[in-house]
N, C-alpha and C positions, 0 to 999 in steps of 0.2 A: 398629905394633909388630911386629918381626919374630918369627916364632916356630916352632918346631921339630914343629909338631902332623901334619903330611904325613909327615912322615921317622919320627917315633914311631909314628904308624900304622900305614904300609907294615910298619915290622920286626915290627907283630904282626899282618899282616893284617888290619887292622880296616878298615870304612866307614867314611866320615864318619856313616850311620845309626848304627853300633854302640857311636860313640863319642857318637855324639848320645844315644841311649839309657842310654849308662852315666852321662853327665852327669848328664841332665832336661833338654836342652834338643832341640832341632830339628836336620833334617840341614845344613839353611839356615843356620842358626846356626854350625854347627862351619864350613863352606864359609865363611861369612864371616870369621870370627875368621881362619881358614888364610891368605885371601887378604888379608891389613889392610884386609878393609873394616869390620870392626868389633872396636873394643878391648873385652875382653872385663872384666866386672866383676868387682874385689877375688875376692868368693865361686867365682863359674864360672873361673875363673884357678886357684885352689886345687882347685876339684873337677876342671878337667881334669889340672893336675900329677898329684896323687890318683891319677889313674885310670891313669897311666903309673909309676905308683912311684916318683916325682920331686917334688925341688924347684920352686917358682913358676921361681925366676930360671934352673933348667935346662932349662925349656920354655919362657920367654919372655924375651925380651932386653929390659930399658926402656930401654936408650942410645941406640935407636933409631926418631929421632921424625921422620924423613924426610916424615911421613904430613900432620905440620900446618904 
């Protein structure tokens, strides 16, 4: 699933730590969601939109399923 979480980050200089920390999950975590190697669940989808003052579908695209 493609997703805009690199490009959100950057404009507020955040880590993937910083971002992993504001979540509760891991830097590994955020790194994989970023790279589609892991789609991320209902809840952490909503807490990362959350954490950028956004929409789910303005941080993650689901018409894109290139992956399976």
């Amino acid at each position: 699933m493609k997703n805009r979480l690199r490009v959100l980050r950057a404009e507020r200089r955040w880590s993937q730590a910083d971002l992993g920390q504001n979540v509760g999950v891991s830097r590994q975590a955020i790194n994989a969601v970023e790279n589609g190697k892991h789609v991320p669940s209902l809840p952490l989808a909503f807490k990362l939109a959350e954490a950028f003052d956004l929409r789910v579908d303005d941080v993650f695209d689901p018409r894109d399923d290139s992956e399976e």
